[in-house]
Backbone bond lengths (Angstrom), bond angles and torsions (degrees), N, CA, C in turn:
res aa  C-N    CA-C-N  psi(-1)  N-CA   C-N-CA  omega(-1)  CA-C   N-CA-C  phi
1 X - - - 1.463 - - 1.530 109.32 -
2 X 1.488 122.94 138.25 1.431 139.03 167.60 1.205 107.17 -35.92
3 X 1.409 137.36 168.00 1.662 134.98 132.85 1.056 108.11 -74.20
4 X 0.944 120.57 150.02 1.604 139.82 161.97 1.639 111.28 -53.25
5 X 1.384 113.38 117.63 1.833 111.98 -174.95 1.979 94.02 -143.53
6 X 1.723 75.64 158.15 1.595 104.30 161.08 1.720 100.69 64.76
7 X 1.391 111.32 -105.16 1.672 108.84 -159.92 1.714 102.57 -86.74
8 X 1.632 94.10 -51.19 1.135 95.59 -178.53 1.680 122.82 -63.71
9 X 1.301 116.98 -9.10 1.728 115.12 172.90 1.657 98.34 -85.25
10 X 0.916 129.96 -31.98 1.508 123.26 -173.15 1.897 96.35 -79.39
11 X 1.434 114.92 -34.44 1.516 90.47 -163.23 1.537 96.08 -65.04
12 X 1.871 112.70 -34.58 1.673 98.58 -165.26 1.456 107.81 -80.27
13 X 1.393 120.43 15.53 1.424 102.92 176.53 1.989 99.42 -91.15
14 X 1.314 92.08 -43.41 1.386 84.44 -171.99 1.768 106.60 -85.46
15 X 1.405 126.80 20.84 1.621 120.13 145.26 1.430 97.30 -51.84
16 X 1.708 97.13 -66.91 1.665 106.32 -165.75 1.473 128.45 -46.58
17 X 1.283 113.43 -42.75 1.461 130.38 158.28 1.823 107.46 -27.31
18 X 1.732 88.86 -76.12 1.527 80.17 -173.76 1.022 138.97 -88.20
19 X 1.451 128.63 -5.83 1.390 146.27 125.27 1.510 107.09 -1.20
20 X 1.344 98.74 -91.77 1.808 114.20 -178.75 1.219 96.04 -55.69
21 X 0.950 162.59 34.11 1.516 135.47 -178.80 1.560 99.37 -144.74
22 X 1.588 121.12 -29.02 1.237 138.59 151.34 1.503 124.96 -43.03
23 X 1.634 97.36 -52.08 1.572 111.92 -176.31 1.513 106.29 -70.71
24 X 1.610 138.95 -22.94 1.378 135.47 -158.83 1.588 96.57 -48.79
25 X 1.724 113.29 148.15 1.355 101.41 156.35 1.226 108.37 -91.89
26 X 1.592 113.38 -179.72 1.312 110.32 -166.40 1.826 98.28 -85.66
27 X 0.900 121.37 -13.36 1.424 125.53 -162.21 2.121 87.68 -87.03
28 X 0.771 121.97 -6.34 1.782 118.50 -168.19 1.389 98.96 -131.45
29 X 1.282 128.59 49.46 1.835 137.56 158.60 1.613 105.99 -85.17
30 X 1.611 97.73 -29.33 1.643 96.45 178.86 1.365 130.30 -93.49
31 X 1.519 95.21 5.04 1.577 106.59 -148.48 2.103 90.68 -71.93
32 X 1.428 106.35 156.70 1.546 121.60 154.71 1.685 113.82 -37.88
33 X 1.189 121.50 148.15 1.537 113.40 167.99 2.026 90.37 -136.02
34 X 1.820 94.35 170.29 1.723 83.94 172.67 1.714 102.83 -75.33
35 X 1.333 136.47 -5.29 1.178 117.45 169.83 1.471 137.80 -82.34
36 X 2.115 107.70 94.48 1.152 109.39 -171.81 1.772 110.37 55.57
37 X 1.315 110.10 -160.28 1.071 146.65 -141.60 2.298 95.64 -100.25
38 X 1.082 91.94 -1.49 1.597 101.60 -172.41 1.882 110.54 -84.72
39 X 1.172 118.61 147.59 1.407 133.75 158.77 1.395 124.40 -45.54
40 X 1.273 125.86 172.81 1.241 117.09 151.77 1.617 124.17 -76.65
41 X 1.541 107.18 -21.06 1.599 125.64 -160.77 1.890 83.50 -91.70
42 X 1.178 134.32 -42.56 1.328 130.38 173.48 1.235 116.68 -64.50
43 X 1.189 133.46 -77.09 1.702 133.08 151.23 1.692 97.22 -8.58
44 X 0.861 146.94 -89.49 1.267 141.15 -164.35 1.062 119.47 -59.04
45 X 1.585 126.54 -23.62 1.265 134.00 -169.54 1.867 104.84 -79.80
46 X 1.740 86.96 -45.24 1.673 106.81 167.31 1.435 112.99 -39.58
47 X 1.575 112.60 -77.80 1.191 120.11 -169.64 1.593 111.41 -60.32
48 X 1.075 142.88 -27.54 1.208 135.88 137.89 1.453 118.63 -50.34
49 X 1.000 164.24 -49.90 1.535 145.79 160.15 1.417 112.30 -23.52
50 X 1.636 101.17 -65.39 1.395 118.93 -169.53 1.266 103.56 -67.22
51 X 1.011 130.98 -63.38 2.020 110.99 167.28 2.000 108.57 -29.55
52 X 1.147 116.39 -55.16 1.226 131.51 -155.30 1.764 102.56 -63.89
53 X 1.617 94.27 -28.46 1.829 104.08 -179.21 1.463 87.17 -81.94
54 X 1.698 142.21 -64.83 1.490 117.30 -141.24 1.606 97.63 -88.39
55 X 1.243 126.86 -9.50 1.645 110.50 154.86 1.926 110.74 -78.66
56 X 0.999 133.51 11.87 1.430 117.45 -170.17 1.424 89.43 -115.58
57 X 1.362 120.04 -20.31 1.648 120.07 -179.72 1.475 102.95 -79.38
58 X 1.660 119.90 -26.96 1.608 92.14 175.19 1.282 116.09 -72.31
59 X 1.792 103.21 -48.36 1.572 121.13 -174.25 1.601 131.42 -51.12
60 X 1.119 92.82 -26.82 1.776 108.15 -163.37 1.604 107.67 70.81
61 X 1.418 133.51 -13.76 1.003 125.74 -178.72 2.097 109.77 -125.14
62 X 1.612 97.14 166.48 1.395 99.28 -176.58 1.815 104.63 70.79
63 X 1.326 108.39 45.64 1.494 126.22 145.29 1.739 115.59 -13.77
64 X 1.092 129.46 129.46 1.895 113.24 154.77 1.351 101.33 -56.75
65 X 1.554 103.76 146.92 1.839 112.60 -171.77 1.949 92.55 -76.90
66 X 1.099 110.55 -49.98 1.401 106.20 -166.24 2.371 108.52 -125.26
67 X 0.933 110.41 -164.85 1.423 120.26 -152.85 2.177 82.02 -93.31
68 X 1.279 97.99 115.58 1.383 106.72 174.58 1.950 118.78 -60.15
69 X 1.353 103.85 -19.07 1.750 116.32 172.92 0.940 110.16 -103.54
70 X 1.236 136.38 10.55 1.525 148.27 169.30 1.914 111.33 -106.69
71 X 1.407 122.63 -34.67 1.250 131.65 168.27 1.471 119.29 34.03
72 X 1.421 125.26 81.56 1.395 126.22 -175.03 1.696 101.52 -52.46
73 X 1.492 108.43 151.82 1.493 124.69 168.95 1.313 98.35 -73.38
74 X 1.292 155.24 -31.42 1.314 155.54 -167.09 1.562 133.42 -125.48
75 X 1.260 131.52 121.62 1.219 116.04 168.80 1.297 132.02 -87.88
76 X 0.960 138.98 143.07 1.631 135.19 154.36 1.360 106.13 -25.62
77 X 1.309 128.63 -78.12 1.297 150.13 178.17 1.571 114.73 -80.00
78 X 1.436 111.75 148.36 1.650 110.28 179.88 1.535 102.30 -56.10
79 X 1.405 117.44 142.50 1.199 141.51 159.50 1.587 125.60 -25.22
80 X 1.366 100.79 -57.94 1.173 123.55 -156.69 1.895 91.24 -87.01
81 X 1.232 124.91 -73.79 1.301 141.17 141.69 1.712 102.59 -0.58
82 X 1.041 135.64 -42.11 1.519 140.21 -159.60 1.921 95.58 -107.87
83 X 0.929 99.15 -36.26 0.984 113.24 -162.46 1.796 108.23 -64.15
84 X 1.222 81.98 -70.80 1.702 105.00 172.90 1.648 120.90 -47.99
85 X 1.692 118.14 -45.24 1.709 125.94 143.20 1.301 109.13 -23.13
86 X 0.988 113.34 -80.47 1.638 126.42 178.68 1.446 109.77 -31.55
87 X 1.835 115.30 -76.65 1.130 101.26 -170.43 1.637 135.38 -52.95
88 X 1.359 109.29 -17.09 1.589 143.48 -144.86 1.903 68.82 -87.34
89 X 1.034 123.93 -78.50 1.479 131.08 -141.53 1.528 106.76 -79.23
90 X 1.724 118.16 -22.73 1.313 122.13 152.00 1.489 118.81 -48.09
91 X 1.502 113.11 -83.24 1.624 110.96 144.87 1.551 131.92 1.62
92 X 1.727 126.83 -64.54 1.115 108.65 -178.96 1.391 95.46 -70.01
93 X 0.922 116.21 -40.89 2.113 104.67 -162.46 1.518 113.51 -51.95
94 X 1.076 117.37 -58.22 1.399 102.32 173.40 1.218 124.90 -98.52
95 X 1.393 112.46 27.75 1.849 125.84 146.88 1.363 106.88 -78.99
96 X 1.535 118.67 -19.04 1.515 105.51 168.04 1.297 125.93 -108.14
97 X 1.287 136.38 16.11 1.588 153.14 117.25 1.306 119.98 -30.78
98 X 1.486 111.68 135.55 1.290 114.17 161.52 1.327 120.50 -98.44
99 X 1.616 109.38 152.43 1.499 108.19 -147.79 1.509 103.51 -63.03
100 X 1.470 129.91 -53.00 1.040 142.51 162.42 1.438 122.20 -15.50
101 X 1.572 122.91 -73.23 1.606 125.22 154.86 1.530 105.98 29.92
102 X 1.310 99.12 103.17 1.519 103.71 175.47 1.576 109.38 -71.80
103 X 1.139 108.27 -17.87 1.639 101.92 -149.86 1.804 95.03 -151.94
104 X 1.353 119.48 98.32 1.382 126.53 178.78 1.708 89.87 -115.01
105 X 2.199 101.41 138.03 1.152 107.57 166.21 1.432 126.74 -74.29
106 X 1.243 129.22 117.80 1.912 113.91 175.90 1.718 98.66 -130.79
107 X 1.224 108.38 -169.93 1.454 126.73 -167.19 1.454 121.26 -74.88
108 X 1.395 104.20 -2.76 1.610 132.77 -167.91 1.367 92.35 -107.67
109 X 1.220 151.28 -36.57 1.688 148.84 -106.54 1.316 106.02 67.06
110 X 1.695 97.66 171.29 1.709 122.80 168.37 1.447 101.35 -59.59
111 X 1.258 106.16 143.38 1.497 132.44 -156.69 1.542 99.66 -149.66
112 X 1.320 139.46 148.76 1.271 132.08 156.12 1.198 117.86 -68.23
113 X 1.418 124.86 164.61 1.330 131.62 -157.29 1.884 109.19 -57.59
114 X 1.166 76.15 -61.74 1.782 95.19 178.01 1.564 116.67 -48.97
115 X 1.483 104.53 -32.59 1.901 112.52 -170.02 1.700 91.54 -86.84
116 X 1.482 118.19 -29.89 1.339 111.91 -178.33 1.360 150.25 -86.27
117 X 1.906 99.14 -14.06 1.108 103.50 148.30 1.671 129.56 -95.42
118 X 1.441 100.19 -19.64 1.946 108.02 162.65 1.629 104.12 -56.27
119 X 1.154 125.05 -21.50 1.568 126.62 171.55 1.692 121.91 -73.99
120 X 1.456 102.66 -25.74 1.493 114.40 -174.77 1.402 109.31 -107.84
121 X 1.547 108.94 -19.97 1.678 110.24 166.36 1.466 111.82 -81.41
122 X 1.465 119.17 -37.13 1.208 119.31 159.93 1.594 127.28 -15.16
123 X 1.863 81.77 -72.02 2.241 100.66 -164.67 1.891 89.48 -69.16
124 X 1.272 126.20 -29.75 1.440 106.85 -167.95 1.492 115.33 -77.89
125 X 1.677 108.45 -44.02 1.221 117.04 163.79 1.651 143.30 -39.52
126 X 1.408 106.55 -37.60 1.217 124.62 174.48 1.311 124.53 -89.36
127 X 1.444 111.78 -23.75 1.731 129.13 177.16 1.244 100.14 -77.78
128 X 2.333 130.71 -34.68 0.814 119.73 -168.67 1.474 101.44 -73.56
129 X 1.575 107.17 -64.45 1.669 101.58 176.02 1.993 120.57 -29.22
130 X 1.203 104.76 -42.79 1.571 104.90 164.81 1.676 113.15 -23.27
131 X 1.433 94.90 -69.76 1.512 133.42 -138.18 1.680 82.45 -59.24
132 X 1.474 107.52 -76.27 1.796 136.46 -169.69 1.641 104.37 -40.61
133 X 1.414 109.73 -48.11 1.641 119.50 -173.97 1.843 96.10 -61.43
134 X 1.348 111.73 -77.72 1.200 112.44 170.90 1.322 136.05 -29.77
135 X 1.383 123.19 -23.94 1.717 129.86 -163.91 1.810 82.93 -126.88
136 X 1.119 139.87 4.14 1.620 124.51 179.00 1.559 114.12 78.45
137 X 1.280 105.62 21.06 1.585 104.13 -175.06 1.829 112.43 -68.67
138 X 1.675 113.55 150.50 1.001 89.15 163.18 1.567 95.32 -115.89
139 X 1.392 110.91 116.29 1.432 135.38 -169.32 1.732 115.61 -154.87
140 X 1.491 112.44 43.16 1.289 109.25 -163.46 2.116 114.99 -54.00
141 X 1.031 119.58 156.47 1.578 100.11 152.98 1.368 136.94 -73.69
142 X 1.620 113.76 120.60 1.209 118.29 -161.92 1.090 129.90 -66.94
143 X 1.508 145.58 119.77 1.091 153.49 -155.12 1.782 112.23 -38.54
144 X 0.822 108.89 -79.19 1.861 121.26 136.88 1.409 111.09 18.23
145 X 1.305 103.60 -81.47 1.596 138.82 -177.62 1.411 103.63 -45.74
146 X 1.310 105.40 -66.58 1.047 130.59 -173.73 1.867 127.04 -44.42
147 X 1.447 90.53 -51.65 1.282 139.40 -175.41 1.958 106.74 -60.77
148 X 1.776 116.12 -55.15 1.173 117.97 159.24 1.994 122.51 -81.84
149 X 1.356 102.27 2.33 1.445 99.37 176.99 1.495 109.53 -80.63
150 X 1.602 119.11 -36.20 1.022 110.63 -153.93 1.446 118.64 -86.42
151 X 1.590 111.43 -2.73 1.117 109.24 145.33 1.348 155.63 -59.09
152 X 1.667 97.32 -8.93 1.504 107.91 159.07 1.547 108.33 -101.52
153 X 0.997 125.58 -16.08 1.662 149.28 153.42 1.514 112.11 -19.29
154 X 1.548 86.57 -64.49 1.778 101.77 -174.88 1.790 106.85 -86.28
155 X 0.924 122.47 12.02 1.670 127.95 -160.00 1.208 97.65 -103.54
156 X 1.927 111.49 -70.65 1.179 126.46 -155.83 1.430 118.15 -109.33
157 X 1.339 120.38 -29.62 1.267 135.65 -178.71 1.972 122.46 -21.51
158 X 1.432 103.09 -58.32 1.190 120.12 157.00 1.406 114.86 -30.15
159 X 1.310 106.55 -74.91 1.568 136.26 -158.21 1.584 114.95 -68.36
160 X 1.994 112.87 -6.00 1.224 127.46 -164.43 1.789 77.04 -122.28
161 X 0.870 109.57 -66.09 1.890 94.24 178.59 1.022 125.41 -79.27
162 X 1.531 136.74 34.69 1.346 151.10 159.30 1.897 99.37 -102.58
163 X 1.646 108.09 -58.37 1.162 112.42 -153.77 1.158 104.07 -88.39
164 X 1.226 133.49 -35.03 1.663 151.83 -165.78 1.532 105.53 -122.32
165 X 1.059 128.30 7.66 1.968 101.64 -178.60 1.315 109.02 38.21
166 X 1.281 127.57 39.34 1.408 113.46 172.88 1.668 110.14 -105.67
167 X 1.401 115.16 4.80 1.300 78.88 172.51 1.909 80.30 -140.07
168 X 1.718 100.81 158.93 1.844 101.20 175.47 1.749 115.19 -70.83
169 X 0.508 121.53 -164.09 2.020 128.10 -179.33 1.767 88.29 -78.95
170 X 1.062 107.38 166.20 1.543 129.46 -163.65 2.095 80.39 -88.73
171 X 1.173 103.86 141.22 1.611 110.85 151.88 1.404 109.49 -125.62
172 X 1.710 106.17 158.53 1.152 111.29 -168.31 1.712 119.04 -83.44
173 X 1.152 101.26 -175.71 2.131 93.79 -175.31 1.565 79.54 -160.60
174 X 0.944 104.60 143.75 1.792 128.41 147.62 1.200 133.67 -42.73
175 X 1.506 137.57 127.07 1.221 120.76 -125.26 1.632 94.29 -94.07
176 X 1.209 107.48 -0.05 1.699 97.40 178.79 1.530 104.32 -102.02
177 X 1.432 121.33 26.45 1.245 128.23 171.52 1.514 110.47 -59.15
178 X 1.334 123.54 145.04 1.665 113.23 162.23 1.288 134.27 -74.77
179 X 1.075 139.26 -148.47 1.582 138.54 -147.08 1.538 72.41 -113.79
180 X 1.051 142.06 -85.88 1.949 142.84 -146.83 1.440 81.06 -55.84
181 X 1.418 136.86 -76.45 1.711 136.15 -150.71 1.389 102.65 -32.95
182 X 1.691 112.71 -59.31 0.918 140.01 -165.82 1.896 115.44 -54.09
183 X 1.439 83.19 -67.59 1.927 87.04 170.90 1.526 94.74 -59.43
184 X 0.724 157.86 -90.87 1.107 158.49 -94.75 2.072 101.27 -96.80
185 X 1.366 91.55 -35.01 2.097 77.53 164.05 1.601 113.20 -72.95
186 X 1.308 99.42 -52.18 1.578 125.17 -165.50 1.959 78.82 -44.66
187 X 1.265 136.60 -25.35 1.546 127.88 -161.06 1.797 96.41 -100.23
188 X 1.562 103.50 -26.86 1.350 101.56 161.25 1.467 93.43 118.35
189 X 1.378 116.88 -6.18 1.439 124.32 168.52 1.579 120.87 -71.76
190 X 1.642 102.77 115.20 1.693 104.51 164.61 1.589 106.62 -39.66
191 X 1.251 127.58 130.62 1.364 122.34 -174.29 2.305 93.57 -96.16
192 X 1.085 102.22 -17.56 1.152 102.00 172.28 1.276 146.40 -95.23
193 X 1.812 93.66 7.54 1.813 118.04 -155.27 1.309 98.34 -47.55
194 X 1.445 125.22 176.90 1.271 150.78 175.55 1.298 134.02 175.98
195 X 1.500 113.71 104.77 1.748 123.08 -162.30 1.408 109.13 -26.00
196 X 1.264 115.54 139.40 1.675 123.63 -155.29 2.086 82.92 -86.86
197 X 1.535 92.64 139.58 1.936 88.51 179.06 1.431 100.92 -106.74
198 X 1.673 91.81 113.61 1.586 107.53 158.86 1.329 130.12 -52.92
Protein backbone atom coordinates (compact mmCIF):
# COMPACT_ATOMS: atom_id res chain seq x y z
CA UNK A 1 0.00 0.00 0.00
CA UNK A 2 1.02 3.81 -0.95
CA UNK A 3 1.47 6.38 1.97
CA UNK A 4 -0.97 8.61 2.27
CA UNK A 5 0.18 12.19 0.39
CA UNK A 6 -0.84 15.69 -0.60
CA UNK A 7 -4.80 16.28 -0.01
CA UNK A 8 -5.63 13.15 1.02
CA UNK A 9 -2.84 13.09 4.07
CA UNK A 10 -4.09 16.42 5.33
CA UNK A 11 -7.86 15.39 5.07
CA UNK A 12 -6.90 12.17 7.39
CA UNK A 13 -4.91 14.18 9.62
CA UNK A 14 -7.52 16.55 10.31
CA UNK A 15 -10.38 13.44 10.57
CA UNK A 16 -7.97 12.67 13.42
CA UNK A 17 -7.75 16.14 14.73
CA UNK A 18 -11.35 16.30 15.06
CA UNK A 19 -12.18 13.04 16.12
CA UNK A 20 -9.86 13.46 19.23
CA UNK A 21 -10.84 16.74 19.94
CA UNK A 22 -14.63 15.71 19.82
CA UNK A 23 -13.99 12.81 22.20
CA UNK A 24 -12.27 15.28 25.14
CA UNK A 25 -14.26 14.92 28.33
CA UNK A 26 -15.31 17.91 29.70
CA UNK A 27 -13.69 17.16 33.04
CA UNK A 28 -9.89 16.83 30.99
CA UNK A 29 -9.67 20.62 29.23
CA UNK A 30 -7.13 21.05 32.04
CA UNK A 31 -5.50 18.00 31.94
CA UNK A 32 -1.25 18.01 31.23
CA UNK A 33 -0.43 17.06 27.54
CA UNK A 34 3.35 15.85 26.39
CA UNK A 35 3.39 19.36 24.85
CA UNK A 36 5.68 21.41 27.18
CA UNK A 37 4.12 23.23 29.79
CA UNK A 38 0.55 23.56 27.74
CA UNK A 39 -3.14 22.20 28.55
CA UNK A 40 -5.17 20.11 26.74
CA UNK A 41 -7.64 23.25 25.96
CA UNK A 42 -4.18 25.06 24.71
CA UNK A 43 -2.80 22.22 22.58
CA UNK A 44 -6.00 22.46 20.78
CA UNK A 45 -6.33 26.01 20.85
CA UNK A 46 -2.61 25.83 19.28
CA UNK A 47 -3.36 23.44 16.70
CA UNK A 48 -6.18 25.46 15.63
CA UNK A 49 -4.19 28.74 15.10
CA UNK A 50 -1.73 26.81 13.20
CA UNK A 51 -4.32 25.31 10.83
CA UNK A 52 -5.79 28.92 10.81
CA UNK A 53 -2.02 30.28 9.70
CA UNK A 54 -1.51 27.58 6.63
CA UNK A 55 -5.13 28.36 5.34
CA UNK A 56 -4.61 32.29 5.81
CA UNK A 57 -1.28 31.94 3.76
CA UNK A 58 -3.23 30.71 0.76
CA UNK A 59 -6.28 33.06 1.28
CA UNK A 60 -4.87 36.28 2.40
CA UNK A 61 -7.82 36.32 4.61
CA UNK A 62 -9.01 34.72 8.12
CA UNK A 63 -5.68 35.77 9.96
CA UNK A 64 -4.99 33.52 13.45
CA UNK A 65 -7.02 35.75 16.02
CA UNK A 66 -4.11 35.58 18.50
CA UNK A 67 -0.13 34.35 18.69
CA UNK A 68 -0.26 30.38 18.14
CA UNK A 69 2.87 30.04 21.10
CA UNK A 70 0.98 32.03 23.30
CA UNK A 71 -2.41 29.67 23.09
CA UNK A 72 -5.22 31.12 25.33
CA UNK A 73 -6.69 28.52 28.03
CA UNK A 74 -10.15 29.68 26.83
CA UNK A 75 -12.22 30.42 23.95
CA UNK A 76 -14.88 32.85 23.32
CA UNK A 77 -16.56 30.19 21.37
CA UNK A 78 -16.59 26.27 22.01
CA UNK A 79 -13.33 24.81 21.10
CA UNK A 80 -14.32 22.16 19.22
CA UNK A 81 -17.02 24.43 17.30
CA UNK A 82 -13.93 26.88 16.43
CA UNK A 83 -12.06 24.37 15.71
CA UNK A 84 -13.95 22.59 13.07
CA UNK A 85 -14.49 26.46 11.06
CA UNK A 86 -10.98 26.34 10.79
CA UNK A 87 -10.51 22.98 9.59
CA UNK A 88 -13.48 23.29 6.97
CA UNK A 89 -11.70 26.51 5.42
CA UNK A 90 -8.12 24.88 5.57
CA UNK A 91 -9.68 22.14 3.39
CA UNK A 92 -11.23 24.41 0.78
CA UNK A 93 -7.83 26.15 0.21
CA UNK A 94 -5.91 23.51 -0.78
CA UNK A 95 -8.89 21.71 -2.47
CA UNK A 96 -8.31 24.52 -4.82
CA UNK A 97 -4.55 23.86 -5.62
CA UNK A 98 -3.19 21.72 -7.93
CA UNK A 99 -1.46 18.83 -6.62
CA UNK A 100 1.59 19.49 -8.64
CA UNK A 101 2.05 23.40 -7.50
CA UNK A 102 5.55 23.93 -7.27
CA UNK A 103 5.32 26.57 -4.86
CA UNK A 104 2.29 26.72 -2.14
CA UNK A 105 2.28 29.78 0.42
CA UNK A 106 2.32 28.49 4.29
CA UNK A 107 3.70 29.83 7.60
CA UNK A 108 7.13 28.25 6.96
CA UNK A 109 7.51 29.88 3.27
CA UNK A 110 6.49 28.41 -0.20
CA UNK A 111 6.86 24.82 0.01
CA UNK A 112 5.71 22.50 -2.84
CA UNK A 113 2.37 21.28 -2.87
CA UNK A 114 3.07 17.89 -1.52
CA UNK A 115 5.79 19.32 1.30
CA UNK A 116 2.85 21.75 2.16
CA UNK A 117 0.19 19.94 3.00
CA UNK A 118 2.50 16.93 4.73
CA UNK A 119 3.44 20.21 6.77
CA UNK A 120 -0.20 20.97 7.84
CA UNK A 121 -1.04 17.23 8.37
CA UNK A 122 1.97 17.09 10.34
CA UNK A 123 0.97 20.19 13.11
CA UNK A 124 -2.71 18.57 13.19
CA UNK A 125 -1.63 15.08 13.50
CA UNK A 126 0.70 15.33 16.29
CA UNK A 127 -1.36 17.94 18.44
CA UNK A 128 -4.15 15.27 17.87
CA UNK A 129 -2.03 12.37 19.24
CA UNK A 130 -1.17 15.09 22.07
CA UNK A 131 -4.75 15.65 22.73
CA UNK A 132 -5.92 11.48 22.89
CA UNK A 133 -2.61 10.52 25.04
CA UNK A 134 -3.49 13.22 27.49
CA UNK A 135 -7.44 12.67 27.92
CA UNK A 136 -6.90 8.46 27.82
CA UNK A 137 -8.08 8.17 24.35
CA UNK A 138 -7.84 5.08 22.59
CA UNK A 139 -7.05 6.92 19.29
CA UNK A 140 -3.42 6.01 18.64
CA UNK A 141 -1.70 7.65 15.35
CA UNK A 142 -2.16 5.51 12.53
CA UNK A 143 0.66 3.92 11.08
CA UNK A 144 -0.48 5.14 7.60
CA UNK A 145 -0.74 8.60 8.98
CA UNK A 146 2.18 8.40 10.27
CA UNK A 147 3.93 6.92 7.45
CA UNK A 148 3.01 10.15 4.92
CA UNK A 149 3.85 12.71 7.77
CA UNK A 150 7.22 11.92 8.07
CA UNK A 151 8.00 13.09 4.99
CA UNK A 152 7.61 16.49 6.01
CA UNK A 153 9.23 15.14 9.30
CA UNK A 154 12.48 14.57 7.58
CA UNK A 155 12.29 18.03 5.53
CA UNK A 156 11.49 20.47 8.17
CA UNK A 157 11.82 19.12 11.54
CA UNK A 158 15.26 20.64 12.15
CA UNK A 159 14.26 23.95 10.77
CA UNK A 160 10.99 24.03 13.28
CA UNK A 161 13.36 23.29 16.32
CA UNK A 162 16.08 25.61 15.38
CA UNK A 163 13.63 28.46 14.41
CA UNK A 164 10.55 27.85 16.62
CA UNK A 165 11.44 25.44 19.62
CA UNK A 166 8.70 23.57 18.41
CA UNK A 167 9.83 20.43 18.42
CA UNK A 168 12.35 18.60 21.55
CA UNK A 169 15.72 16.80 20.12
CA UNK A 170 14.81 13.57 18.26
CA UNK A 171 14.98 10.43 20.90
CA UNK A 172 15.89 7.19 19.99
CA UNK A 173 13.39 3.92 19.58
CA UNK A 174 14.39 0.45 18.67
CA UNK A 175 14.75 -0.46 15.38
CA UNK A 176 11.72 -2.70 15.29
CA UNK A 177 9.79 0.32 16.44
CA UNK A 178 6.75 1.25 14.09
CA UNK A 179 6.12 4.03 11.72
CA UNK A 180 3.88 6.36 14.59
CA UNK A 181 6.70 5.26 17.59
CA UNK A 182 9.11 6.20 15.28
CA UNK A 183 7.79 9.66 13.89
CA UNK A 184 6.81 10.55 16.86
CA UNK A 185 10.50 10.36 18.84
CA UNK A 186 12.38 11.42 15.74
CA UNK A 187 9.60 14.76 16.63
CA UNK A 188 11.05 14.44 20.10
CA UNK A 189 7.83 12.98 21.44
CA UNK A 190 7.89 10.20 24.28
CA UNK A 191 5.88 7.86 22.04
CA UNK A 192 4.92 6.27 25.39
CA UNK A 193 4.10 9.42 27.58
CA UNK A 194 1.57 9.11 30.28
CA UNK A 195 0.06 11.88 32.69
CA UNK A 196 2.47 11.81 35.65
CA UNK A 197 -0.07 10.29 38.79
CA UNK A 198 -0.39 12.65 41.54
Amino acid sequence: MSDLAGFELLTRAHIYLSEVAGAVPERAWGAPTPCGEWTVRQVLNHARLDQQAYGAAITGVDQPDSDPFRPADALDADARTALEKVLRGVADAYAQLPADSPEVATPLGPLPFRLAAAAAAMDAAVHAWDIAVATGQDAPLEEELAAGIRFAADRLADHLRDSYGVFAAAREVPATAGRAEALLAFLGRDPHWTPAVS
